[in-house]
N, C-alpha and C positions, 0 to 999 in steps of 0.2 A: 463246701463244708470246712477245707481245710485253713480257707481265706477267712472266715469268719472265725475260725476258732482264735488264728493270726490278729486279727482285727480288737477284739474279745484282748488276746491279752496286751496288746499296745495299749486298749485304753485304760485297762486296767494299770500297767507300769504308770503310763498318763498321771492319773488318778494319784498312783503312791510317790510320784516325782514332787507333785503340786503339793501335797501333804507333807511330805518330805519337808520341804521348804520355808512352810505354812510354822511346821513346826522348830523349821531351824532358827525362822526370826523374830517367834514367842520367847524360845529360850535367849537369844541377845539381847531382845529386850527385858528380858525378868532379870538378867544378870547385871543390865543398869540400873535398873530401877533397885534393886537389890545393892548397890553399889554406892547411890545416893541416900537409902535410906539407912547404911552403915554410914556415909560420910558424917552427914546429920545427926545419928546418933551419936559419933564420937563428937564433933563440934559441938553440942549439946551437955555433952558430959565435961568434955574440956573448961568451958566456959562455966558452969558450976564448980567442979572439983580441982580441974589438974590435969594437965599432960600424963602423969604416969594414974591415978584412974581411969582416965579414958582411956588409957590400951589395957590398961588391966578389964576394966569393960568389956571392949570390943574384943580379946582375950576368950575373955570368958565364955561370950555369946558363939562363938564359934569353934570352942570345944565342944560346946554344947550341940551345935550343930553336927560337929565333928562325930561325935557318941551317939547321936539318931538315928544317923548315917550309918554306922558300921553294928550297930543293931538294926539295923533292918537289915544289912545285907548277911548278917552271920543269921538271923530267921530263915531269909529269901533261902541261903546256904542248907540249912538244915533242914527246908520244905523240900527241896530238891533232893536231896539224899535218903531223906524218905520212902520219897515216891519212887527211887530209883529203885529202893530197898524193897517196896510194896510191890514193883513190876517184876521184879526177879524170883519170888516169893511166888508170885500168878505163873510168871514161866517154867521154875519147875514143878508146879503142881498140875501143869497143864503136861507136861513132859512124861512123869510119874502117872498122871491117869491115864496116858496112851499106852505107856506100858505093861499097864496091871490091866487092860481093856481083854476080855476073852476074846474077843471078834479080830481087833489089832496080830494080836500073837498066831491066828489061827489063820489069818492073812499071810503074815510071816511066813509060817512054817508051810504053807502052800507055796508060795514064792521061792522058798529053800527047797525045796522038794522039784520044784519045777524048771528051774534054772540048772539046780545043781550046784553040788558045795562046791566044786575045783573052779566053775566058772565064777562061783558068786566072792568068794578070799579075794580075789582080785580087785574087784569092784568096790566090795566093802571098803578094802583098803586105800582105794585112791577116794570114794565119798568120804573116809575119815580124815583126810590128807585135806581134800577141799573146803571138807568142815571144818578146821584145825585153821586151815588159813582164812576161812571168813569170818571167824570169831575173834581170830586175836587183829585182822583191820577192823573192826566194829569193836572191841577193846582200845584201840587207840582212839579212834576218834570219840567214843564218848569219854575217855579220861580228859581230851583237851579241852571242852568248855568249863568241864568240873571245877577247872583250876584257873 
């Protein structure tokens, strides 16, 4: 079972290597092809207008580009912050309904009752300790793709 799961994901890597690849040499070639058909646009421009139209041209078309570019990624930005916004929103109302739960609390206060308070300040204190430091690594790591 465990050979097969090994197996399973080799060909899966296989699979995303080959794709990998697939995709690295669409992208070198769009970016000559891309490369040619600006050279042609400016030699085209050149030979009707002028040296300085033609860069103002070519210029132009790649602010253009430029500005497409950094609107979609200030969208993509803002889709993302959202939905970070929206999960956080779901977590504490998922947090808040556990608390205000009669069953949860009556759970609780059997657990406090049965354990006992001298044993349980203890425990609390190190699970807040453990929760305190698993919050703020999962605080870091989602701040680093954000940015």
């Amino acid at each position: 079972m465990l050979q097969r799961l090994i197996d399973d994901v080799r060909a899966g890597m296989g699979n995303s290597l080959r794709l990998t690849g697939l995709a690295a040499a669409t992208a070198v070639a769009l970016f000559i092809a891309t490369s040619f058909f600006c050279a042609a646009a400016f030699v085209f421009v050149l030979l009707r207008e002028g040296a300085v139209a033609a860069c103002l041209a070519g210029g132009a078309v790649f602010l253009v580009v430029a500005l497409l570019a950094g609107g979609c990624y200030m969208y993509k930005k803002r889709q993302d912050r959202l939905r970070l916004e929206q999960a956080a929103k779901e977590a504490k109302s998922a947090a808040s309904t556990l608390l205000s739960d009669p069953a949860a609390l009556a759970i609780g206060l059997q657990l406090v009752r049965l354990v006992g308070v001298r044993r349980l300040v203890p425990l609390l204190a190190i699970g807040g300790i453990a929760l305190g430091f698993l919050a703020s690594q999962r605080d870091r790591r989602g701040a680093s793709p954000a940015e």
